[in-house]
PyMOL Python script that loads the backbone (N, CA, C, O; Angstrom):
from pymol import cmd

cmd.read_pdbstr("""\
ATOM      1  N   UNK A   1       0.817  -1.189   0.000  1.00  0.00           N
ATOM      2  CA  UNK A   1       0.000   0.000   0.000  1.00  0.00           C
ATOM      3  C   UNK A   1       0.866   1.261   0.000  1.00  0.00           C
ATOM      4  O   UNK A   1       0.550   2.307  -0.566  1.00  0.00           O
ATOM      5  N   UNK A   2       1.666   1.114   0.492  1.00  0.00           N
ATOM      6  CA  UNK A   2       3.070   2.471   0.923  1.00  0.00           C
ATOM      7  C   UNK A   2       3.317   2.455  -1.351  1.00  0.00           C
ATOM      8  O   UNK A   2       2.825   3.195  -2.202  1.00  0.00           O
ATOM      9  N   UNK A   3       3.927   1.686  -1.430  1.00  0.00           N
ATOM     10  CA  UNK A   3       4.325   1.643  -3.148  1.00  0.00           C
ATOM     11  C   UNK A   3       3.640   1.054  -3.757  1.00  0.00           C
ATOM     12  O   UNK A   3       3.952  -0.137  -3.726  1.00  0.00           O
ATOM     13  N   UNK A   4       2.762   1.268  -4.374  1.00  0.00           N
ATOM     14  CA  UNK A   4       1.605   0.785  -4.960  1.00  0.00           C
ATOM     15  C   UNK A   4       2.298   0.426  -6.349  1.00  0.00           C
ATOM     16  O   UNK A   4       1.938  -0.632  -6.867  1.00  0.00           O
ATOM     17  N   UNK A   5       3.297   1.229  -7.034  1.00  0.00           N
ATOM     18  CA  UNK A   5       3.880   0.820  -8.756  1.00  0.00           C
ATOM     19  C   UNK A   5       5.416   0.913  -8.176  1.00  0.00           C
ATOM     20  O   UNK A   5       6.058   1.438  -7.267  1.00  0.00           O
ATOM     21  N   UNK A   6       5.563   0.088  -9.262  1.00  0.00           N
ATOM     22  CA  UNK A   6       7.084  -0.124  -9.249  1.00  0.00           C
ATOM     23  C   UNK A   6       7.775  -0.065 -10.442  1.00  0.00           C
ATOM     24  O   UNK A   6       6.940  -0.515 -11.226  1.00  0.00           O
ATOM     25  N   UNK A   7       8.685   0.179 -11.037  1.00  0.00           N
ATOM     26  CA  UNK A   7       9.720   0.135 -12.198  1.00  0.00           C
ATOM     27  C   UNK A   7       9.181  -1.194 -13.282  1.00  0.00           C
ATOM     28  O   UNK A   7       9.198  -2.378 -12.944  1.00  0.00           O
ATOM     29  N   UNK A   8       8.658  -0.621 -14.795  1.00  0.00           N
ATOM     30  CA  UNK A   8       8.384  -2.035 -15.594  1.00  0.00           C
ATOM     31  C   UNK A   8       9.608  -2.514 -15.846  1.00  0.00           C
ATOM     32  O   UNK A   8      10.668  -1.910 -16.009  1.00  0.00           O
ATOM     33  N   UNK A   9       9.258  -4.122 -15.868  1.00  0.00           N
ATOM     34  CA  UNK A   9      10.600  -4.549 -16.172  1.00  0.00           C
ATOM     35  C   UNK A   9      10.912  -4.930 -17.468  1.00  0.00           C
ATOM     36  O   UNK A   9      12.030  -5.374 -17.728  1.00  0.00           O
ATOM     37  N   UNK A  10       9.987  -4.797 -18.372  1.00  0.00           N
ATOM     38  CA  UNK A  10      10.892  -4.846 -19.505  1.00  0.00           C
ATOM     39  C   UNK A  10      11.473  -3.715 -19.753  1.00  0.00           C
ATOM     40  O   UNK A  10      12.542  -3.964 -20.308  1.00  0.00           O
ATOM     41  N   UNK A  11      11.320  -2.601 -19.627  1.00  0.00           N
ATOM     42  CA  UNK A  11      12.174  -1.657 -20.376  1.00  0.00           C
ATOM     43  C   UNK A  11      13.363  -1.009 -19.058  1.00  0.00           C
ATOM     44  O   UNK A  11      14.394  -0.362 -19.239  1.00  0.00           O
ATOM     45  N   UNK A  12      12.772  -1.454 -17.813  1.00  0.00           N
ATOM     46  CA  UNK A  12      14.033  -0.911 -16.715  1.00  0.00           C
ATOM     47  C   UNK A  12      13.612   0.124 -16.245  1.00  0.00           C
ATOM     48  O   UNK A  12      14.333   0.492 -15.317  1.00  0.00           O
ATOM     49  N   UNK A  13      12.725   0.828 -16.451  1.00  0.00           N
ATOM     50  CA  UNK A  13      12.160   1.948 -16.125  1.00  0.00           C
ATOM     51  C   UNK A  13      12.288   3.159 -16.971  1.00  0.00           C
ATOM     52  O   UNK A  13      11.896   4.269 -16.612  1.00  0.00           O
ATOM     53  N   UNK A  14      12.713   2.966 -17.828  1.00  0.00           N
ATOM     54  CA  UNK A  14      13.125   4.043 -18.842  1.00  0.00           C
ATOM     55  C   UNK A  14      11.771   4.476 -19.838  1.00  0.00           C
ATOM     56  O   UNK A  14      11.591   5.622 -20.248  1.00  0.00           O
ATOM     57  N   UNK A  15      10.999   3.480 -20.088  1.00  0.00           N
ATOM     58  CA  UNK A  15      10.160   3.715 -21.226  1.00  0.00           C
ATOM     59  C   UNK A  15      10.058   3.615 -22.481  1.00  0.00           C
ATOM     60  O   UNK A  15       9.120   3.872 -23.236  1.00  0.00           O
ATOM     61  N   UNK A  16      11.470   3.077 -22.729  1.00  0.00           N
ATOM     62  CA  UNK A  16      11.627   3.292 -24.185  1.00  0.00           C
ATOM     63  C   UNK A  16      12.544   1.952 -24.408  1.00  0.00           C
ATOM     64  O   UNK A  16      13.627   1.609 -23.933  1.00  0.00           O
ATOM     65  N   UNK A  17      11.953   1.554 -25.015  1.00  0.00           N
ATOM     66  CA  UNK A  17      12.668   0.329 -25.711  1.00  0.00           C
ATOM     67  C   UNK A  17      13.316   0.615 -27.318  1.00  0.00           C
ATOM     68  O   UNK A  17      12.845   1.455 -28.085  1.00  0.00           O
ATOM     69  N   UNK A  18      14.390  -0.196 -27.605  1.00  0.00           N
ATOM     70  CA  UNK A  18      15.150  -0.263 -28.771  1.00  0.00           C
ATOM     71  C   UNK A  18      14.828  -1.814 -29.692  1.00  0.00           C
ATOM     72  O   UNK A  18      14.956  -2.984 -29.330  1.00  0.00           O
ATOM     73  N   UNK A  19      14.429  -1.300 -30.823  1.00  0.00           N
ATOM     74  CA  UNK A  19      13.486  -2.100 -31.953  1.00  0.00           C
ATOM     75  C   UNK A  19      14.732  -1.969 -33.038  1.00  0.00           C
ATOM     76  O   UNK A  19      15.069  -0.785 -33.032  1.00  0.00           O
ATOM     77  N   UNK A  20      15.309  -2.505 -33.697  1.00  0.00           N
ATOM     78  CA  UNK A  20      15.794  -2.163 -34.915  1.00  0.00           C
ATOM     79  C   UNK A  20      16.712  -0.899 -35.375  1.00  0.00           C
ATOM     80  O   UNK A  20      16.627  -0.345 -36.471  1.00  0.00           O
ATOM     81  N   UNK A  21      17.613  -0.549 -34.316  1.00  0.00           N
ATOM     82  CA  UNK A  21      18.002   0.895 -34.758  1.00  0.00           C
ATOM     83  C   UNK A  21      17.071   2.082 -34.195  1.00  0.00           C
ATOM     84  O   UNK A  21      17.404   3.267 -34.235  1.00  0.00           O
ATOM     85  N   UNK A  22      15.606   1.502 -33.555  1.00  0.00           N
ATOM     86  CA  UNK A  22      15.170   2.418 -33.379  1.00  0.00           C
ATOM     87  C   UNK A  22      14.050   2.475 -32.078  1.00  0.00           C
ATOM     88  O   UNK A  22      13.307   1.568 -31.701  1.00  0.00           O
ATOM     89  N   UNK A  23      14.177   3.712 -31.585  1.00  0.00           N
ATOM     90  CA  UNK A  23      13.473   4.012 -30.290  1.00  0.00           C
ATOM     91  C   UNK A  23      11.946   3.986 -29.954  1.00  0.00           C
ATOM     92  O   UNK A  23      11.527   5.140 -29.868  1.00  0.00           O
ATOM     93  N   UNK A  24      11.234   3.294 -29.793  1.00  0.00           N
ATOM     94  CA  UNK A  24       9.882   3.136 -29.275  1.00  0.00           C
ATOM     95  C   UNK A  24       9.332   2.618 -28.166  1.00  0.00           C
ATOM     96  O   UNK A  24       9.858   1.635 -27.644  1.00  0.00           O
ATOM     97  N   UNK A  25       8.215   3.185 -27.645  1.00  0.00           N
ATOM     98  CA  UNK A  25       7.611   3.631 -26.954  1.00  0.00           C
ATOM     99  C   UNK A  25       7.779   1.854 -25.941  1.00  0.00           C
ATOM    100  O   UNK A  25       8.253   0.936 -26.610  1.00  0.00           O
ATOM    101  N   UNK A  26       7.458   1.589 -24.724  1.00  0.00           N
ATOM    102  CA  UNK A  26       7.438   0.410 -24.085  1.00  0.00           C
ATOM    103  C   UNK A  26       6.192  -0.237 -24.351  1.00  0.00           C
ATOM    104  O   UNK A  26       5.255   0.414 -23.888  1.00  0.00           O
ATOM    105  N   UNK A  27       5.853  -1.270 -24.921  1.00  0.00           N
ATOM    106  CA  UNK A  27       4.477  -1.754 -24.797  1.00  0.00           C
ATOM    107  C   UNK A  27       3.857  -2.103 -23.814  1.00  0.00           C
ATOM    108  O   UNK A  27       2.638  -2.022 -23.669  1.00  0.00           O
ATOM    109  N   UNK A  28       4.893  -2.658 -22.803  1.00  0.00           N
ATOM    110  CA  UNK A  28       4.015  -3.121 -21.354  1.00  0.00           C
ATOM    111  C   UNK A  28       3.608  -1.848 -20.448  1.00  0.00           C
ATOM    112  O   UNK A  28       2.689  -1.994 -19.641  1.00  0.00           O
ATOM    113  N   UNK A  29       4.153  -0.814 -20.538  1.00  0.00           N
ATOM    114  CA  UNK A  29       3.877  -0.078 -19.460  1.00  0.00           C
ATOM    115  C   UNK A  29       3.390   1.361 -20.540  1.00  0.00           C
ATOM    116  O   UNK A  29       2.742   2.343 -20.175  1.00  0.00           O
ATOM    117  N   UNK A  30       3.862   1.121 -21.727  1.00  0.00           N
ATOM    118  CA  UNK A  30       3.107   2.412 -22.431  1.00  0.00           C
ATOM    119  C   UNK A  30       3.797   3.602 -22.148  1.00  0.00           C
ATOM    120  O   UNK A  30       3.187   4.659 -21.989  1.00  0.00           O
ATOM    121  N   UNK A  31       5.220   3.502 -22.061  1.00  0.00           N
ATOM    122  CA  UNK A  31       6.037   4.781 -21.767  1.00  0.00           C
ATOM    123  C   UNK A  31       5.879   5.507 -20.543  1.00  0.00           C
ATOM    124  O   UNK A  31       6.476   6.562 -20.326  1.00  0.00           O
ATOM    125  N   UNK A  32       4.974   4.887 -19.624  1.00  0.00           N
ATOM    126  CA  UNK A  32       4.964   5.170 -18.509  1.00  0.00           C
ATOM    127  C   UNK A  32       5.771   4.983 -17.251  1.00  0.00           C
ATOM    128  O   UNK A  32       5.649   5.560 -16.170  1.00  0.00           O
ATOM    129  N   UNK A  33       6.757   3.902 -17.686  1.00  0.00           N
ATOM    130  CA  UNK A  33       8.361   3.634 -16.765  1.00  0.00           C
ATOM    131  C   UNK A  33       7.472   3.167 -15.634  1.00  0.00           C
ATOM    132  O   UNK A  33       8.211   3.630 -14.766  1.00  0.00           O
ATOM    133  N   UNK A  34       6.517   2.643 -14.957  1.00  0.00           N
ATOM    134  CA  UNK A  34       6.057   2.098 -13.968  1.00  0.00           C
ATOM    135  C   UNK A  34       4.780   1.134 -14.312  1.00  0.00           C
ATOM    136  O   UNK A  34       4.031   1.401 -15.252  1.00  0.00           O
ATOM    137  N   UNK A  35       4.610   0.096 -13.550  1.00  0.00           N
ATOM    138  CA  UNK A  35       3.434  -0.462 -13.836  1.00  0.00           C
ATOM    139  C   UNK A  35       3.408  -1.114 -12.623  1.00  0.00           C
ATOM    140  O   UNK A  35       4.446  -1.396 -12.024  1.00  0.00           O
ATOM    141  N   UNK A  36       1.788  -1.501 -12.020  1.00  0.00           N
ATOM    142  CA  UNK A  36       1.212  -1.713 -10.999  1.00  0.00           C
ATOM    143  C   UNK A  36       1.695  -3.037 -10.157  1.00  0.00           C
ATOM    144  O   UNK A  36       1.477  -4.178 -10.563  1.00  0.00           O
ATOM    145  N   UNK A  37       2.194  -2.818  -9.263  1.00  0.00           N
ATOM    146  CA  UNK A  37       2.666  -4.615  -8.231  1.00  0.00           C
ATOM    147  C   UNK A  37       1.124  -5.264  -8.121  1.00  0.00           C
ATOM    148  O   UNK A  37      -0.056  -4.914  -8.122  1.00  0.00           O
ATOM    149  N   UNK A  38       1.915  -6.380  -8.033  1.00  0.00           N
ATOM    150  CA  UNK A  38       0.409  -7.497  -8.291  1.00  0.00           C
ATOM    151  C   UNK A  38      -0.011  -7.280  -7.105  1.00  0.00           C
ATOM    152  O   UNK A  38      -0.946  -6.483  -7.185  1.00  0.00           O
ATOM    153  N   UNK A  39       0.228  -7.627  -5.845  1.00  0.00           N
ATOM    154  CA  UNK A  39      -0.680  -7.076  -4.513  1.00  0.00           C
ATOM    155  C   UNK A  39      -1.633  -6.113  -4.956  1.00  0.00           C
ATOM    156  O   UNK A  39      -2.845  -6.320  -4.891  1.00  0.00           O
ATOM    157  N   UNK A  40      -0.933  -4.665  -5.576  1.00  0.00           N
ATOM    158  CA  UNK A  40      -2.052  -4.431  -5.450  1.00  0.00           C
ATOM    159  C   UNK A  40      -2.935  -4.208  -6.300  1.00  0.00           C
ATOM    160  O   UNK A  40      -3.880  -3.456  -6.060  1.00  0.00           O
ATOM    161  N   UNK A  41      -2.754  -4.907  -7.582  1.00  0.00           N
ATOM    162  CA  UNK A  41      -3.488  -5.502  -8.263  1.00  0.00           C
ATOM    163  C   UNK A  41      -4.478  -6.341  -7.960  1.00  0.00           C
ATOM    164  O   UNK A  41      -5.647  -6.259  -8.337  1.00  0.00           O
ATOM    165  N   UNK A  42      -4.023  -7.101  -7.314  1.00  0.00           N
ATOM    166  CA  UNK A  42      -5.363  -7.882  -6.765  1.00  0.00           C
ATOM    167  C   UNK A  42      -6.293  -7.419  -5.833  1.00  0.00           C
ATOM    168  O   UNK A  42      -7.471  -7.738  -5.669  1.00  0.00           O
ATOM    169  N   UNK A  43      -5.503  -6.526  -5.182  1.00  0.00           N
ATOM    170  CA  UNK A  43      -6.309  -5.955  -3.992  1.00  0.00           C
ATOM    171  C   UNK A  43      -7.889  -5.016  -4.727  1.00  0.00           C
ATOM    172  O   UNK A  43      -9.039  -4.977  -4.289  1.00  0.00           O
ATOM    173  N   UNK A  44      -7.133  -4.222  -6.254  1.00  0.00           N
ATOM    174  CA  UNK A  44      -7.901  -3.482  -7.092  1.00  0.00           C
ATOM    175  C   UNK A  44      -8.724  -4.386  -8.114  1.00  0.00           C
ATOM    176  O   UNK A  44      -9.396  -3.773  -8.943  1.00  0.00           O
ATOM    177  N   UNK A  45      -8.743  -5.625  -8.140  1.00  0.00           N
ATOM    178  CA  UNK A  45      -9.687  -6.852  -8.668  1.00  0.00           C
ATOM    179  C   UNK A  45     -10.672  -6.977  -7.849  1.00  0.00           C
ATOM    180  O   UNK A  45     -11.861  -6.864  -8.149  1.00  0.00           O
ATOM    181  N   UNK A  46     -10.094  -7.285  -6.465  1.00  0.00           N
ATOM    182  CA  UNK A  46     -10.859  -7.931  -5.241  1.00  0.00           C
ATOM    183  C   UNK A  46     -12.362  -6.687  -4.662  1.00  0.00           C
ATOM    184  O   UNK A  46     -13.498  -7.036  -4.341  1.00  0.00           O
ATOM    185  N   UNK A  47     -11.989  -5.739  -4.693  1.00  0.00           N
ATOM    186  CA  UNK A  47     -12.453  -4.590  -4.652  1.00  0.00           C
ATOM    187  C   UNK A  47     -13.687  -4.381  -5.799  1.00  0.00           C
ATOM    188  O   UNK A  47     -14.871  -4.239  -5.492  1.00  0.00           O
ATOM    189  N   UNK A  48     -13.220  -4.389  -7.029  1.00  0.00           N
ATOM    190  CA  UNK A  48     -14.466  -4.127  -8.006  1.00  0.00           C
ATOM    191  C   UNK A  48     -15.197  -5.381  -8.357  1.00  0.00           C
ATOM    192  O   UNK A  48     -16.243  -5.337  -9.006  1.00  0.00           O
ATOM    193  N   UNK A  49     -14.486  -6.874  -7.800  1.00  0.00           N
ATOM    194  CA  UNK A  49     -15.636  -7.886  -7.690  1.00  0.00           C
ATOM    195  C   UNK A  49     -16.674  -7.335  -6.503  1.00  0.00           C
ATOM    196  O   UNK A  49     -17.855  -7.177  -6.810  1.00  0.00           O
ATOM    197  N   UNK A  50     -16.323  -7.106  -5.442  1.00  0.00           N
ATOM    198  CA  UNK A  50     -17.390  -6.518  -4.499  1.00  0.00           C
ATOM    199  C   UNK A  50     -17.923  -5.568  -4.300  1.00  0.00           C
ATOM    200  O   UNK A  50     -18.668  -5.375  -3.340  1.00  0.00           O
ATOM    201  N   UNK A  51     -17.723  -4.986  -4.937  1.00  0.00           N
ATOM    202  CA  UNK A  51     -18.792  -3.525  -5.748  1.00  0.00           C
ATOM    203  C   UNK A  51     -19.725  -4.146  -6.552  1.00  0.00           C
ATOM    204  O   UNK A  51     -20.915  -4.146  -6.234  1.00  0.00           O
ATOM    205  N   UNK A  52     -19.226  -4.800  -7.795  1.00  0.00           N
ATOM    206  CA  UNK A  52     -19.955  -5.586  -8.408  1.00  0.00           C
ATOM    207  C   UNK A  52     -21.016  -6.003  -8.030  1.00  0.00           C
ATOM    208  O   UNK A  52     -22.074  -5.479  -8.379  1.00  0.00           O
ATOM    209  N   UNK A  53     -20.959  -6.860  -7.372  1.00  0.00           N
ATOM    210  CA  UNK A  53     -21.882  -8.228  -6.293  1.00  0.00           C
ATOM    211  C   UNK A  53     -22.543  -7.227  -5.052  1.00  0.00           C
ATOM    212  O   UNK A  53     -22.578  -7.788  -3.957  1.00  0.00           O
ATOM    213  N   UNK A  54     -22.913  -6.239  -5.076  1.00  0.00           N
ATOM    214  CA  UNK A  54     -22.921  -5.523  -3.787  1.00  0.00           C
ATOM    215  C   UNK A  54     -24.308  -4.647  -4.271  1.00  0.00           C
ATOM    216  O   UNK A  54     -24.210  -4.278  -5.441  1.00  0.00           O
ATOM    217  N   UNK A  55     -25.423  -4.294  -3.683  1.00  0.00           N
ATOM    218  CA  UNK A  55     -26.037  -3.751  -3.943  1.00  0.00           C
ATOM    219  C   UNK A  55     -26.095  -2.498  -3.505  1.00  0.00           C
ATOM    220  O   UNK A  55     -26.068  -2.468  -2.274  1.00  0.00           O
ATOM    221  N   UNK A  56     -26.188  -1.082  -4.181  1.00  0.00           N
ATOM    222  CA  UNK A  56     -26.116   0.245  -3.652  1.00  0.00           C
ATOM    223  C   UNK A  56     -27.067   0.441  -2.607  1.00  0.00           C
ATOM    224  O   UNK A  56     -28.167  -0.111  -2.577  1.00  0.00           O
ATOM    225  N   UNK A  57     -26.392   1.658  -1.292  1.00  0.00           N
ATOM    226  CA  UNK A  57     -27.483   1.693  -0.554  1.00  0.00           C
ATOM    227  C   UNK A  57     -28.227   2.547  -0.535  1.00  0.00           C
ATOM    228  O   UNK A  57     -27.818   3.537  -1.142  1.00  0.00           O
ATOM    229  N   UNK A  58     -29.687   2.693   0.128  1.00  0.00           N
ATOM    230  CA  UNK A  58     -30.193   4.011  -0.136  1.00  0.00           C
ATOM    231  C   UNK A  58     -29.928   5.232   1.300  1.00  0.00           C
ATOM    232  O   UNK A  58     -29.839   4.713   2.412  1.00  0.00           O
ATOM    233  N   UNK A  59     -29.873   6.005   1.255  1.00  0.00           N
ATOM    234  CA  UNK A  59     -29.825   6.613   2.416  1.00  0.00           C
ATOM    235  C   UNK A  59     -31.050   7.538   2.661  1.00  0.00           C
ATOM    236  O   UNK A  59     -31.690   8.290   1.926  1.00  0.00           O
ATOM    237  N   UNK A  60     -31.144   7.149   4.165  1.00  0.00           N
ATOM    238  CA  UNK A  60     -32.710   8.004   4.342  1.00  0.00           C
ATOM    239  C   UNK A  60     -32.748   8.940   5.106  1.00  0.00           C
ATOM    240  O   UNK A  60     -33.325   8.956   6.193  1.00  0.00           O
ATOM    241  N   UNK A  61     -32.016   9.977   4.511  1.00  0.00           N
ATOM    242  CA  UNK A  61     -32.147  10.988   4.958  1.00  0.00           C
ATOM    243  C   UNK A  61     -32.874  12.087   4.936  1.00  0.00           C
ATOM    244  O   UNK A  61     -32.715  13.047   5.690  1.00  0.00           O
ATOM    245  N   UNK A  62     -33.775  11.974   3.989  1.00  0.00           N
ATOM    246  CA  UNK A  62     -35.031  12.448   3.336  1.00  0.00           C
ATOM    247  C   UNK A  62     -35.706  12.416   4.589  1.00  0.00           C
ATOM    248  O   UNK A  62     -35.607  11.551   5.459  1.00  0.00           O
ATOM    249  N   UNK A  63     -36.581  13.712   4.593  1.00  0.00           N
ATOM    250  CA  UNK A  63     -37.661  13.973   6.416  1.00  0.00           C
ATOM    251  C   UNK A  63     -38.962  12.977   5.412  1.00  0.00           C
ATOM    252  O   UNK A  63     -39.737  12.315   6.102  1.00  0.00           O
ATOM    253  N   UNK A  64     -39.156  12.906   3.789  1.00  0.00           N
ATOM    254  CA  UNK A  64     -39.997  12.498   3.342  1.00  0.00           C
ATOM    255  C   UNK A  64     -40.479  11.472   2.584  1.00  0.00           C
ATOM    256  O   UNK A  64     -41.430  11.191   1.855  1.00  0.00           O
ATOM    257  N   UNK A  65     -39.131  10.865   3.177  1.00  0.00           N
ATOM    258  CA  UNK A  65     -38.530   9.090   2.486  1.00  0.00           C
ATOM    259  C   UNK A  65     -39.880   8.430   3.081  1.00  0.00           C
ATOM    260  O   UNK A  65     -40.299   8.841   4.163  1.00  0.00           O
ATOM    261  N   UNK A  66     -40.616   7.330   2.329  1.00  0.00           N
ATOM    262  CA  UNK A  66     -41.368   6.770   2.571  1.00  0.00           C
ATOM    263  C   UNK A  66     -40.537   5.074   2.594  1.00  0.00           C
ATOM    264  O   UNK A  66     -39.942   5.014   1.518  1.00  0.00           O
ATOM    265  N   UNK A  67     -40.375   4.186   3.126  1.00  0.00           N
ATOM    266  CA  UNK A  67     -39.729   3.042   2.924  1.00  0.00           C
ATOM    267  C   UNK A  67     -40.828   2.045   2.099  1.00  0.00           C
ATOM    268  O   UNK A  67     -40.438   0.982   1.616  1.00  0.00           O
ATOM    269  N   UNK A  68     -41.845   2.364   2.016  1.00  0.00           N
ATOM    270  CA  UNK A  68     -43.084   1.477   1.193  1.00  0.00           C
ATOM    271  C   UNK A  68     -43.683   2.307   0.228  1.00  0.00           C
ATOM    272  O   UNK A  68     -43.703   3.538   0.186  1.00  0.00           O
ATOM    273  N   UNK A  69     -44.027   1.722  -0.318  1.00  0.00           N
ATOM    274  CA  UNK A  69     -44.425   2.723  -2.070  1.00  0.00           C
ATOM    275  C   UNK A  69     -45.921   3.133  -1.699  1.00  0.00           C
ATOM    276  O   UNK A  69     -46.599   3.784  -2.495  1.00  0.00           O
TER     277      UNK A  69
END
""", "prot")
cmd.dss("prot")
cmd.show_as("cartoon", "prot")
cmd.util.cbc("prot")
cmd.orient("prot")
């Protein structure tokens, strides 16, 4: 939770990979030199399965909330 991304490792953190003589962009991380540790990757899976599966609540804070139709 403290380091949530860390350095991609294919390109080393740089962003830029070497193709043929020539400089392009990292595909795994998208030139972004970091990409997400699996912890908390999963932690950010685990999370939108139970949102998912979770039904919104209502709040009754309304003076004119009726709970029956």
């Amino acid at each position: 939770m403290v380091r949530p991304f860390a350095p991609c490792r294919k390109c080393s953190g740089t962003g830029i990979r070497q193709a043929r003589r020539t400089l392009k962009l990292c595909r795994r991380c998208r030139g972004q030199r970091y990409r997400l540790r699996t912890g908390r990757r999963l932690l950010n899976t685990g999370r939108d399965i139970h949102r998912a599966g979770t039904h919104p609540r209502r709040h009754h804070t309304d003076k004119g909330f009726t709970p029956w139709p």
